[in-house]
C-alpha positions as YAML, in Angstrom:
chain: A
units: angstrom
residues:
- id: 1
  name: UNK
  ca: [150.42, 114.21, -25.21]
- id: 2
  name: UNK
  ca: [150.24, 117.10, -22.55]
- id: 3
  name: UNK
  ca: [150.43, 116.03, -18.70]
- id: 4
  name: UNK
  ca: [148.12, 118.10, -16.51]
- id: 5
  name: UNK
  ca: [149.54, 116.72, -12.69]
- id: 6
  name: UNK
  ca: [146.62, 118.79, -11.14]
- id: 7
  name: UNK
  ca: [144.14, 116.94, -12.95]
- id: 8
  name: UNK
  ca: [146.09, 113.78, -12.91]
- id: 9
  name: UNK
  ca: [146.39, 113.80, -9.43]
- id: 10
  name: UNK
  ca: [142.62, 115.07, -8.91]
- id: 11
  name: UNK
  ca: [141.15, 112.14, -11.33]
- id: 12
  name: UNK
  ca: [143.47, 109.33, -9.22]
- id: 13
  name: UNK
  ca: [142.59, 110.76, -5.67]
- id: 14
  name: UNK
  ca: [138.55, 110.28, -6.65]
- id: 15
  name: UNK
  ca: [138.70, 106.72, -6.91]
- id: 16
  name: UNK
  ca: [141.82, 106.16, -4.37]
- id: 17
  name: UNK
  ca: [143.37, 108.06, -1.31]
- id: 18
  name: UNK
  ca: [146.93, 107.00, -3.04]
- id: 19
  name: UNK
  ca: [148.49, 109.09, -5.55]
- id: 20
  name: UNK
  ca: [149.08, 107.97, -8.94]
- id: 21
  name: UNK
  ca: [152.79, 107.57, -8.63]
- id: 22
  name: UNK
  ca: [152.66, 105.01, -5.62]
- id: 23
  name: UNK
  ca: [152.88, 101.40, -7.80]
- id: 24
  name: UNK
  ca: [155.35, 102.71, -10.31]
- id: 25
  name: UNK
  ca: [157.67, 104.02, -7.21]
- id: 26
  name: UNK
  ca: [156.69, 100.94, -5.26]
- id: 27
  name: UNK
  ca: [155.53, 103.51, -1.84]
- id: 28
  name: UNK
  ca: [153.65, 102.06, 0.59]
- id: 29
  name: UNK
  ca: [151.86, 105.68, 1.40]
- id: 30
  name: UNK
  ca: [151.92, 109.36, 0.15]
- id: 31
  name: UNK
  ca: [155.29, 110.84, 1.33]
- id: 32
  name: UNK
  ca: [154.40, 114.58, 0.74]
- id: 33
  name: UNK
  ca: [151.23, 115.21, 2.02]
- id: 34
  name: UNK
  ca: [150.21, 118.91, 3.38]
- id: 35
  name: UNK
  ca: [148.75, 117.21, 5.93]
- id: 36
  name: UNK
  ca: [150.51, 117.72, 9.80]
- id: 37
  name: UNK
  ca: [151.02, 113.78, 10.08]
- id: 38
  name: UNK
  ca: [153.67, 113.48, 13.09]
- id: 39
  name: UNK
  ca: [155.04, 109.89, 11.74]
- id: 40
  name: UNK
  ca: [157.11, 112.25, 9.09]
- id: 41
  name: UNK
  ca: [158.28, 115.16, 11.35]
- id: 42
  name: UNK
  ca: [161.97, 116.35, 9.99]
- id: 43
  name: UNK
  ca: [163.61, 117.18, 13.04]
- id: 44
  name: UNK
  ca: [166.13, 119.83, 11.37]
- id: 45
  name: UNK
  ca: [168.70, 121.69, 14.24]
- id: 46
  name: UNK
  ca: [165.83, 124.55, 14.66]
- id: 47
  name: UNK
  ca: [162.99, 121.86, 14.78]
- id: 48
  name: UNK
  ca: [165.02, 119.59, 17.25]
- id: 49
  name: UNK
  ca: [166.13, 122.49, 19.39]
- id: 50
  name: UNK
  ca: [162.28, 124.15, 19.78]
- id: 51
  name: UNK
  ca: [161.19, 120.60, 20.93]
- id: 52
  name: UNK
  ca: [163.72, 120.27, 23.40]
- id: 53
  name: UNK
  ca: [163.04, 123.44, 25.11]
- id: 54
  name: UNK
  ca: [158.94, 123.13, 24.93]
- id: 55
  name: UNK
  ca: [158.92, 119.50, 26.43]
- id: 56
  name: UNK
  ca: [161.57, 121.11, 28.97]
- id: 57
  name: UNK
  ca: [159.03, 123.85, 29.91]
- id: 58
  name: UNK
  ca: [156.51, 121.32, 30.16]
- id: 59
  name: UNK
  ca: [158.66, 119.39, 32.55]
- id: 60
  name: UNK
  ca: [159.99, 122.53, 34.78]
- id: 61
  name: UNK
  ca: [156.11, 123.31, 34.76]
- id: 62
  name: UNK
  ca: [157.12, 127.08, 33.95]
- id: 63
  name: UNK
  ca: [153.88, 128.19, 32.74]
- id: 64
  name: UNK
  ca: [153.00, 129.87, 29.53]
- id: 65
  name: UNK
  ca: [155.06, 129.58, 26.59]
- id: 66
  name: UNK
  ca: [154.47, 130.43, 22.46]
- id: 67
  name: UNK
  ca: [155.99, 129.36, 19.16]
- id: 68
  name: UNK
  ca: [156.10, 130.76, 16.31]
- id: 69
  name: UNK
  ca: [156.62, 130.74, 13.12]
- id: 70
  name: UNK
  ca: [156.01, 131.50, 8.96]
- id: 71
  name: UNK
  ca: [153.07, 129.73, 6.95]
- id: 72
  name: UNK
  ca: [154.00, 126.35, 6.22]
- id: 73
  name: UNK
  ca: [156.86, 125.65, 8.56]
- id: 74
  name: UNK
  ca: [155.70, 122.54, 10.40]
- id: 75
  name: UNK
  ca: [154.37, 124.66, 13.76]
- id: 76
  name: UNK
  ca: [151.25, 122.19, 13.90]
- id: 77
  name: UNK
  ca: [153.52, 119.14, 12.59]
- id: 78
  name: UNK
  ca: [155.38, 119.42, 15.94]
- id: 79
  name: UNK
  ca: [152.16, 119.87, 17.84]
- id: 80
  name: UNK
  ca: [151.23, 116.84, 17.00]
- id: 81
  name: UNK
  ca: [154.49, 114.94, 17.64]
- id: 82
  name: UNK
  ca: [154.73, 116.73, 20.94]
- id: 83
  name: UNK
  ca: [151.18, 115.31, 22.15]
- id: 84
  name: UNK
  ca: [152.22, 111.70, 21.06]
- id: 85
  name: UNK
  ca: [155.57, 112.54, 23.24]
- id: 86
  name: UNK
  ca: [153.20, 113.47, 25.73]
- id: 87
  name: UNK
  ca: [151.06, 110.51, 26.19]
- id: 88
  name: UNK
  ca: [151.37, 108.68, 29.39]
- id: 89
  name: UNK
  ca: [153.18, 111.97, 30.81]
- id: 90
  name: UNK
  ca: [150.40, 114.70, 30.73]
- id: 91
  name: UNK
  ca: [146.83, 115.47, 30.75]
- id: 92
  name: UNK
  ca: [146.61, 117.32, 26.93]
- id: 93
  name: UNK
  ca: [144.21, 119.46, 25.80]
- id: 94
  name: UNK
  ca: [144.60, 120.70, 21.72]
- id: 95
  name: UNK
  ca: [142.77, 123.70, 20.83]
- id: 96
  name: UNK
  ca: [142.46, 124.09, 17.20]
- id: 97
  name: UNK
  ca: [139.63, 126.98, 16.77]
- id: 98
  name: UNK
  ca: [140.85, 129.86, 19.31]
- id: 99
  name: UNK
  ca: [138.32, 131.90, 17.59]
- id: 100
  name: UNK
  ca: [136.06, 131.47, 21.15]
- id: 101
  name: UNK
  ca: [134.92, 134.02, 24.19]
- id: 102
  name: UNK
  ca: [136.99, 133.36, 27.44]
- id: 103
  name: UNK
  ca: [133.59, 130.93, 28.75]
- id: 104
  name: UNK
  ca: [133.52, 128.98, 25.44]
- id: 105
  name: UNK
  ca: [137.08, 128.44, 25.50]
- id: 106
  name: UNK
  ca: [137.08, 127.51, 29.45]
- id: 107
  name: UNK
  ca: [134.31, 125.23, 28.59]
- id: 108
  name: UNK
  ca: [136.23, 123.50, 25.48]
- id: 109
  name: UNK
  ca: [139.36, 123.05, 27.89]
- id: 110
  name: UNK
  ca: [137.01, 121.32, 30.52]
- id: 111
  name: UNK
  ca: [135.52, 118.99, 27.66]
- id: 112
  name: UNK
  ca: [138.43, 117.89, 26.51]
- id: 113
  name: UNK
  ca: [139.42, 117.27, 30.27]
- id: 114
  name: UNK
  ca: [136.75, 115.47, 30.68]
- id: 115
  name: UNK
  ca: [134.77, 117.34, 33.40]
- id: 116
  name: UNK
  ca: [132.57, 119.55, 31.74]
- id: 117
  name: UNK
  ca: [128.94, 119.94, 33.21]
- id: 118
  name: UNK
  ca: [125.70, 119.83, 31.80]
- id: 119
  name: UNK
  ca: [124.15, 122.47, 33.03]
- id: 120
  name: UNK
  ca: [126.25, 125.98, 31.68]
- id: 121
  name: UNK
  ca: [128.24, 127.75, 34.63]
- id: 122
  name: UNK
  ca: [129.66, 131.44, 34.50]
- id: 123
  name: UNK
  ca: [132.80, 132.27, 34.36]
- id: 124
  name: UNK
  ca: [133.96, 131.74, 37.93]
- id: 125
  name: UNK
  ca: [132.23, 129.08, 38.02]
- id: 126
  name: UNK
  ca: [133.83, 127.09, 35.09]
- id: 127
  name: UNK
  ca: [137.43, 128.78, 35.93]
- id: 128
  name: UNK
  ca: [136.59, 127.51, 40.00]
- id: 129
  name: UNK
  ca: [135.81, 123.79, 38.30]
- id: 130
  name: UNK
  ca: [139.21, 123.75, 36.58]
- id: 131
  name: UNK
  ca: [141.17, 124.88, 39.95]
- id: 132
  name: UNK
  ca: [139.57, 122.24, 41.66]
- id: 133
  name: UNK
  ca: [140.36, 119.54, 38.57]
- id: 134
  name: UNK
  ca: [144.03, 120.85, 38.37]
- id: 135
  name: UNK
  ca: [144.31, 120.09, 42.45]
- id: 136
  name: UNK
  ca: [142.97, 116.57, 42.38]
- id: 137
  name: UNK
  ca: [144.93, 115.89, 38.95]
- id: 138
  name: UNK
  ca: [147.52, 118.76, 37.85]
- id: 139
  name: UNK
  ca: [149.67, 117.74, 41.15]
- id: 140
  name: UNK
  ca: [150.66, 114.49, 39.87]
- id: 141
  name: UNK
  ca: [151.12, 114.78, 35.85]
- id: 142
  name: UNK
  ca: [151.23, 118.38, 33.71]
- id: 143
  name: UNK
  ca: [148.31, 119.53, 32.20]
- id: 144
  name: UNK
  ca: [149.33, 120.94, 29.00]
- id: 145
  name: UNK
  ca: [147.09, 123.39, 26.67]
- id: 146
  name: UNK
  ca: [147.89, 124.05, 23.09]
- id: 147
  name: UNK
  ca: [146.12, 126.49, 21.33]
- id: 148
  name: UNK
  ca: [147.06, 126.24, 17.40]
- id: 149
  name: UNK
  ca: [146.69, 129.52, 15.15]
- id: 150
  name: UNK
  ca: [146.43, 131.46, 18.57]
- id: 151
  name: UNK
  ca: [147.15, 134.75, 16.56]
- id: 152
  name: UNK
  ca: [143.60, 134.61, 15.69]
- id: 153
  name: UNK
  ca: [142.43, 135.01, 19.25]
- id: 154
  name: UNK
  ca: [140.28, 137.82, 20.86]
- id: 155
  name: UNK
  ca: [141.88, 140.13, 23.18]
- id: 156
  name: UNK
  ca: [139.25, 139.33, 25.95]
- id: 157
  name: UNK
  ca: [140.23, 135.63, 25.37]
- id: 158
  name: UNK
  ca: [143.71, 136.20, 25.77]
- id: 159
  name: UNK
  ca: [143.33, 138.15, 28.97]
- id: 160
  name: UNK
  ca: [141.02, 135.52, 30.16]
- id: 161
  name: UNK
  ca: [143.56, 133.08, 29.46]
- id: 162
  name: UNK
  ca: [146.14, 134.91, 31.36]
- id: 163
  name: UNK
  ca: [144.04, 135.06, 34.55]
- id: 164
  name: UNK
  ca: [144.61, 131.02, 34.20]
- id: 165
  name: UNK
  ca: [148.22, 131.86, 35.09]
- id: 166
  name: UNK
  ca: [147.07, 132.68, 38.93]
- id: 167
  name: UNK
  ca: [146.10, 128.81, 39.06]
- id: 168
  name: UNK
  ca: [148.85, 127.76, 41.12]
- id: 169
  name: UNK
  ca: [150.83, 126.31, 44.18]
- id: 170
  name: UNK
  ca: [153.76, 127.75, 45.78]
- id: 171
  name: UNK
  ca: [155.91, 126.08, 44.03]
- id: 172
  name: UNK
  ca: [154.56, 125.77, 40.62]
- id: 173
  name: UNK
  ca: [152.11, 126.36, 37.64]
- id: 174
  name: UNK
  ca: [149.54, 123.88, 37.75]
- id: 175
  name: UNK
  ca: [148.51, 124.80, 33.73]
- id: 176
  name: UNK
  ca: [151.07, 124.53, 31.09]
- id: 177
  name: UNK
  ca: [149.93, 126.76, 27.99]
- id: 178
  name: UNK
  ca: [151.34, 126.97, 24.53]
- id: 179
  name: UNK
  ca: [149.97, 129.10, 22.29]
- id: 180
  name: UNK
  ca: [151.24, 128.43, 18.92]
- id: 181
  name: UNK
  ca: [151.24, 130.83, 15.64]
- id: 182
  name: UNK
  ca: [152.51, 132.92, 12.98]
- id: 183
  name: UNK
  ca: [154.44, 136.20, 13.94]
- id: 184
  name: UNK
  ca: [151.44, 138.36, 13.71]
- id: 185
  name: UNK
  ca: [151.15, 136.68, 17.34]
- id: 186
  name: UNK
  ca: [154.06, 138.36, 18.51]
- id: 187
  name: UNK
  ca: [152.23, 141.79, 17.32]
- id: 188
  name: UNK
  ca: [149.30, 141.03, 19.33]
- id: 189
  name: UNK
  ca: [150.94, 140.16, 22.43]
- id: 190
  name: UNK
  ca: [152.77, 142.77, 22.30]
- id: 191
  name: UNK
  ca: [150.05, 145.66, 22.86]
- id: 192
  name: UNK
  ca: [150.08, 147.46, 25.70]
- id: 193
  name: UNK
  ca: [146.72, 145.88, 26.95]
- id: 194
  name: UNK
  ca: [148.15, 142.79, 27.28]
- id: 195
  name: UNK
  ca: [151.42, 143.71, 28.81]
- id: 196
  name: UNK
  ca: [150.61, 141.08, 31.85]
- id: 197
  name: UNK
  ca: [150.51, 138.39, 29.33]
- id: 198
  name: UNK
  ca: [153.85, 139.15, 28.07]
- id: 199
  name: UNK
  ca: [155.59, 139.22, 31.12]
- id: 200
  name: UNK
  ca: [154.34, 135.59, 32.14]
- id: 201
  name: UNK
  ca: [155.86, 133.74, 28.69]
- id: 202
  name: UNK
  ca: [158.81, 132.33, 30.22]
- id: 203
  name: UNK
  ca: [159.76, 130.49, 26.87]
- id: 204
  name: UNK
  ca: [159.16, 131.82, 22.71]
- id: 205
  name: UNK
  ca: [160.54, 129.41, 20.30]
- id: 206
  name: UNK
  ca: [160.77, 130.25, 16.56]
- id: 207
  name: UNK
  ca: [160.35, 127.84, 13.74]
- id: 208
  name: UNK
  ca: [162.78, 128.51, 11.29]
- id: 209
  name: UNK
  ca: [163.18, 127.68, 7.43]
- id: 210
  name: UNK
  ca: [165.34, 124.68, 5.78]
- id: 211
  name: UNK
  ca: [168.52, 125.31, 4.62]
- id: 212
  name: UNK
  ca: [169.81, 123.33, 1.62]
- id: 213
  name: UNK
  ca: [171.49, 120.53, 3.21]
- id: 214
  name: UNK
  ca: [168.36, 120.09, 5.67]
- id: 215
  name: UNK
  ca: [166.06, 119.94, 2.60]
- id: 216
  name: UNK
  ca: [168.08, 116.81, 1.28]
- id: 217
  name: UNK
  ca: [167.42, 115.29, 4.56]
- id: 218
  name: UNK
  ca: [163.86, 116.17, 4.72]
- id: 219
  name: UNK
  ca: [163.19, 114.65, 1.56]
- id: 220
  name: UNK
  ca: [164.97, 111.62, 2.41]
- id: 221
  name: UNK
  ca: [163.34, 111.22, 5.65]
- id: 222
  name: UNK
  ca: [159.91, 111.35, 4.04]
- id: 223
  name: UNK
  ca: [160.60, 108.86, 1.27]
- id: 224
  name: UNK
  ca: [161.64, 106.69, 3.98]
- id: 225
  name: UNK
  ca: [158.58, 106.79, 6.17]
- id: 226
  name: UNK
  ca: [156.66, 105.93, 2.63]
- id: 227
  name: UNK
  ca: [158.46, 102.77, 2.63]
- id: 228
  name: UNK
  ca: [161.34, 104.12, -0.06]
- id: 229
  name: UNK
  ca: [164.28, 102.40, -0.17]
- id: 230
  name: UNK
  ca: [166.49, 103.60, -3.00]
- id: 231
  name: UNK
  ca: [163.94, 103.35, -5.60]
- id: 232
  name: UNK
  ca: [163.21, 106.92, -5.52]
- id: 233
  name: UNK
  ca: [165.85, 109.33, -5.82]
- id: 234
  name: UNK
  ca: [166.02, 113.06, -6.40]
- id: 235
  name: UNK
  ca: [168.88, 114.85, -7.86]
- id: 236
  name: UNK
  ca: [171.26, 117.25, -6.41]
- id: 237
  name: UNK
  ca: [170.20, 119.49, -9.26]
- id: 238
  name: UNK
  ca: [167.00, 118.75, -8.60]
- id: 239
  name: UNK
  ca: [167.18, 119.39, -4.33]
- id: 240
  name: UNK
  ca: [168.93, 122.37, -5.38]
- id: 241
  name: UNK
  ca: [166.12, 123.65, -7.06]
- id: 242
  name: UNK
  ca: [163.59, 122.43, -4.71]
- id: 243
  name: UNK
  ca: [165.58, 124.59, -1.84]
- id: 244
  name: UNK
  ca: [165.48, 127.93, -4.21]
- id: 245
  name: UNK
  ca: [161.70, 127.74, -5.26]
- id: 246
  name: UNK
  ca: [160.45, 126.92, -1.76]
- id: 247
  name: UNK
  ca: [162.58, 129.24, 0.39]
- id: 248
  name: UNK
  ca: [163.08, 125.95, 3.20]
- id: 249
  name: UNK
  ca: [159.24, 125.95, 3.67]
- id: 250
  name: UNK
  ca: [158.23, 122.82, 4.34]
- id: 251
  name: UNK
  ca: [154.94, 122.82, 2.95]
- id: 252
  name: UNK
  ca: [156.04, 124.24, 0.01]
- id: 253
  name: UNK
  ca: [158.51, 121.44, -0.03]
- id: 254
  name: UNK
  ca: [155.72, 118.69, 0.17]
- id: 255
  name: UNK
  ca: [153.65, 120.38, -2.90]
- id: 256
  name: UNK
  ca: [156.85, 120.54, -5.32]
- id: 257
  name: UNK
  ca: [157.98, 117.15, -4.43]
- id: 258
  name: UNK
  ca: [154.56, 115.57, -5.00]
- id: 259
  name: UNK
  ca: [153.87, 117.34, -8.09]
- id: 260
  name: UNK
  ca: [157.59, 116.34, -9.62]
- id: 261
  name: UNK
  ca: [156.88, 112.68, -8.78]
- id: 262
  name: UNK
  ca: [154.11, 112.81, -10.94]
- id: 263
  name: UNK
  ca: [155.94, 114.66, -13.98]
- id: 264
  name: UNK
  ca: [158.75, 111.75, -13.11]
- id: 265
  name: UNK
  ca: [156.17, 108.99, -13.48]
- id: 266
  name: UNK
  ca: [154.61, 110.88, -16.70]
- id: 267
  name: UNK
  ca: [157.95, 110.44, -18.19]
- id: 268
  name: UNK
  ca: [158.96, 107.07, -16.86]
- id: 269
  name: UNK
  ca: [161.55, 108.23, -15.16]
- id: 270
  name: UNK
  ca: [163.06, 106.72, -11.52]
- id: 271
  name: UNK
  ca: [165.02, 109.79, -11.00]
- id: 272
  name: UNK
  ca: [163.37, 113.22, -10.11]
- id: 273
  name: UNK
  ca: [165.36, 115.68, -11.86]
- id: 274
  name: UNK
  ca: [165.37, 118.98, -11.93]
- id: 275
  name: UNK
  ca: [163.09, 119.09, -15.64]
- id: 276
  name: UNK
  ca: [160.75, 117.71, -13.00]
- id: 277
  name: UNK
  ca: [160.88, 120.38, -10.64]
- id: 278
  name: UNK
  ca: [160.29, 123.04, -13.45]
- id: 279
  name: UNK
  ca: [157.13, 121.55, -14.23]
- id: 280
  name: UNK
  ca: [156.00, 121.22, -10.76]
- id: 281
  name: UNK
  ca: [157.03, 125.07, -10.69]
- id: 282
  name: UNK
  ca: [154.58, 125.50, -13.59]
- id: 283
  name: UNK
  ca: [151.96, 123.44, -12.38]
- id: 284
  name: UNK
  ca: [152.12, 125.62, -8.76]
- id: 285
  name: UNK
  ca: [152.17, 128.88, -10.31]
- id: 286
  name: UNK
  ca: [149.87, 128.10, -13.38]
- id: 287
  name: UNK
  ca: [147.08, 126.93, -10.39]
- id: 288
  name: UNK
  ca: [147.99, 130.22, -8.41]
- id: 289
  name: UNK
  ca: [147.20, 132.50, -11.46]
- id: 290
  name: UNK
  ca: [144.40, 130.60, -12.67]
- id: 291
  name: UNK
  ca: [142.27, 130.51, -9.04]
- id: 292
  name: UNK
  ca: [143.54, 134.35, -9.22]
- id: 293
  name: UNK
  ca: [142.18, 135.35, -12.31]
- id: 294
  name: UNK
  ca: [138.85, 133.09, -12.02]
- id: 295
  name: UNK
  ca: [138.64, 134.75, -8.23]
- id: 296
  name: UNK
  ca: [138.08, 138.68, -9.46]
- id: 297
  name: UNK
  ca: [136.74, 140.68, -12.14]
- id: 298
  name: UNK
  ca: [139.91, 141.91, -13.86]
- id: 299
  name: UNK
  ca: [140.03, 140.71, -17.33]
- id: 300
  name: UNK
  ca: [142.51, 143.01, -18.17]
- id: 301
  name: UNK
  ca: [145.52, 141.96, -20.08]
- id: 302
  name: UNK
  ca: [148.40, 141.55, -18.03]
- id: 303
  name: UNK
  ca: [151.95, 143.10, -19.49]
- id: 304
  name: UNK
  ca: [154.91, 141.67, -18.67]
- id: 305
  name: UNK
  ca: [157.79, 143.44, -15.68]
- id: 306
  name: UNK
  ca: [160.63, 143.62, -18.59]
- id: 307
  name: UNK
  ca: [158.16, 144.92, -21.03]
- id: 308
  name: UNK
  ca: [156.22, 147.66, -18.50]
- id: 309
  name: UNK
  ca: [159.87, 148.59, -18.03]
- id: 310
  name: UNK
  ca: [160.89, 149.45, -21.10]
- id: 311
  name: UNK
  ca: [157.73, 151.26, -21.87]
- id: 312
  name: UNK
  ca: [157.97, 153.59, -18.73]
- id: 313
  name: UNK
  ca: [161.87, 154.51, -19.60]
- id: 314
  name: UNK
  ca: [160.19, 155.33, -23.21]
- id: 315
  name: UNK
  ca: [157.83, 157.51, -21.82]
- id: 316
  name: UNK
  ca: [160.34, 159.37, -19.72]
- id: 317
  name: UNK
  ca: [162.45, 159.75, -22.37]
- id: 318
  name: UNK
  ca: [159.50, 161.55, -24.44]
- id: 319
  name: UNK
  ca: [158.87, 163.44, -22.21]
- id: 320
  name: UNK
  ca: [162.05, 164.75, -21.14]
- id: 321
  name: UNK
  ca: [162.24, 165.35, -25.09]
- id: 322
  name: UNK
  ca: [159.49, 166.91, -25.04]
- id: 323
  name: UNK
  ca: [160.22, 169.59, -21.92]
- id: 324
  name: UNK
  ca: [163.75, 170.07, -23.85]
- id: 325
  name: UNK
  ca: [161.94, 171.11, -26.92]
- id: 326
  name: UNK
  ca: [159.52, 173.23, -25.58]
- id: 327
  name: UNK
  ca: [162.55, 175.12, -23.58]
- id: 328
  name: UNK
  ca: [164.57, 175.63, -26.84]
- id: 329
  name: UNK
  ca: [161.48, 176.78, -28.62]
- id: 330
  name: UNK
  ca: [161.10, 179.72, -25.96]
- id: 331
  name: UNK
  ca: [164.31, 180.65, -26.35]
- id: 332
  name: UNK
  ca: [164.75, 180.91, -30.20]
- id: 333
  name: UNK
  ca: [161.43, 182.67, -30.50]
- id: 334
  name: UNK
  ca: [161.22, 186.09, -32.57]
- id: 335
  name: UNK
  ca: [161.80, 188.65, -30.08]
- id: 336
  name: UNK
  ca: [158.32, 190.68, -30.78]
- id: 337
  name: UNK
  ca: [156.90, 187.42, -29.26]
- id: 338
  name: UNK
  ca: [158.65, 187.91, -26.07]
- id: 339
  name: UNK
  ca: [158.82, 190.84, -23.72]
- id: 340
  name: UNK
  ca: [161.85, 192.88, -24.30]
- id: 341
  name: UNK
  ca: [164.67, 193.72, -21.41]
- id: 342
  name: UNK
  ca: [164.86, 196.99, -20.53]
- id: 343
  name: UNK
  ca: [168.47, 198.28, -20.80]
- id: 344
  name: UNK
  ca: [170.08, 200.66, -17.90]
- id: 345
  name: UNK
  ca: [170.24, 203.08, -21.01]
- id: 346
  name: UNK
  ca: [166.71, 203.26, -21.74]
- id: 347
  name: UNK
  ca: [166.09, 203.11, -17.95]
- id: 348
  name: UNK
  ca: [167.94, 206.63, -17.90]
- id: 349
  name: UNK
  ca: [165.83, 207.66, -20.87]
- id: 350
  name: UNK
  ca: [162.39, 206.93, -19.05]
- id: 351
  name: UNK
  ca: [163.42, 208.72, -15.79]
- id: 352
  name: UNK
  ca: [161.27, 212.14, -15.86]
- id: 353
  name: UNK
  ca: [163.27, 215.47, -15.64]
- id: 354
  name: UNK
  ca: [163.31, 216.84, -12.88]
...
């Protein structure tokens, strides 16, 4: 009997939020889930290190600040864990659509502050409302702005958002801003139209990927949060694998894993091994092609890399054959075919007497 885990997983998920595998592994919860739940944050040496120095900028009130980081490597994981470190401490705001004019965005930060109007104000008036809320308020406790997938801002935003920088005392920012995103972010701050921007980030943190040791650990950790404790193991073998398919992206991480604990319950099997990661490999990349073919037009078969490569050296081969027979063919043709050379001899002959 052949094991779709795709539609395994999608038939258990309609009539439960738990995955199939949870009974026979005996987990209280779903321990790789896409989803940025702070209760599993893996705080690797590159994760540890960025949250150290963000909650330190907070602290030293220092202003703006931006992570980055690739698809998938936890950026909005550690969001989240740094506004449940911030409770108590800070007046948060978490922007998740940047996509917004400079007034809607003012007018989301004053929302979630709690002191939006109802009647609409202009721009000074709605950037005048949050000087005045960050004098009553900002002096005793940090109020912190993070703007997730902030590479997808507007330019105009952005330089709005800078002029938020002039909200201040003499001896500190009264508006903490993080903007958070990929490294296309870097691109964009970069241009020369927002050159003020750049030179008010006092700290950039980069999110880096897992090495092999830290995937271990990250799998561990996430079992344990699930409620595992030593029922569910996964080979070195198999981490091994994991590490090499993924690249250290945690995301990519969380989709392997759950897909080979489903291949690992299919079989009846305790121990993930690395058979189990091959079919989750399958399962990933047989989804990938299928939404990819289903997504376009091309019907068009497909020939394989070793295959295309074999036929293109043919084809050079011919026709380097080919240009070598043509060449010898000139060359061996009868000579009334070709013009003749005119010797120095029958130069002298053609020369008119004078």
């Amino acid at each position: 009997m052949v094991w779709s885990l795709v539609e395994t997983q999608a038939n258990a998920t309609q009539s439960s939020p738990e995955r199939i595998y949870t009974d026979f592994f005996n987990l209280c919860g779903i321990p790789f889930s896409i989803t940025p739940d702070p209760e599993f944050l893996y705080l690797s040496d590159t994760h540890q290190s960025v949250f150290e120095k963000l909650q330190y900028g907070i602290r030293g009130r220092m202003g703006f600040m931006v992570l980055t980081g690739e698809v998938g490597t936890g950026k909005t994981t550690l969001c989240r864990a740094l506004l449940d470190r911030l409770q108590g401490q800070a007046r948060t705001v978490y922007v998740i659509n940047p996509s917004l004019s400079g007034k809607e965005l003012l007018a989301a930060i004053l929302d979630d502050l709690g002191t939006c109007c109802t009647v609409p104000d202009s721009k000074k008036g709605l950037i005048d409302r949050l000087n005045r809320f960050l004098l009553n308020e900002g002096l005793g406790q940090p109020v912190v702005i993070i703007i997730d997938d902030a590479q997808t801002m507007p330019l105009e935003t952005l330089e709005d958002l800078r002029l938020l920088s002039n909200l201040e005392t003499d001896k500190s920012k009264l508006l903490q801003i993080l903007l958070v995103g990929q490294p296309e972010l870097l691109e964009l701050i970069d241009r020369r139209e927002l050159r003020q921007l750049k030179q008010r980030i006092s700290i950039h943190c980069h999110l880096g990927f897992l090495s092999r040791e830290e995937v271990s650990g990250y799998i561990e950790r996430r079992l344990a949060v699930a409620g595992n404790q030593g029922q569910v193991r996964f080979s070195p073998k198999a981490v091994q694998r994991i590490h090499r398919v993924s690249k250290g992206t945690p995301r990519m991480i969380n989709k392997l894993c759950d897909l080979a604990l489903t291949a690992a319950y299919a079989a009846d099997c305790a121990m993930v091994e690395a058979r189990h990661i091959s079919v989750a490999e399958k399962e990933l990349i047989g989804t990938t092609s299928w939404k990819a073919n289903n997504g376009s037009n091309d019907t068009a078969p497909r020939i394989p890399f070793r295959k295309a490569s074999w036929l293109i050296g043919g084809l050079l081969l011919l026709a380097v054959a080919m240009g070598y027979w043509t060449y010898y063919h000139n060359e061996t043709a009868p000579s009334e075919n070709r013009p003749e050379a005119i010797s120095p001899t029958m130069e002298n002959r053609l020369e008119p007497a004078e």
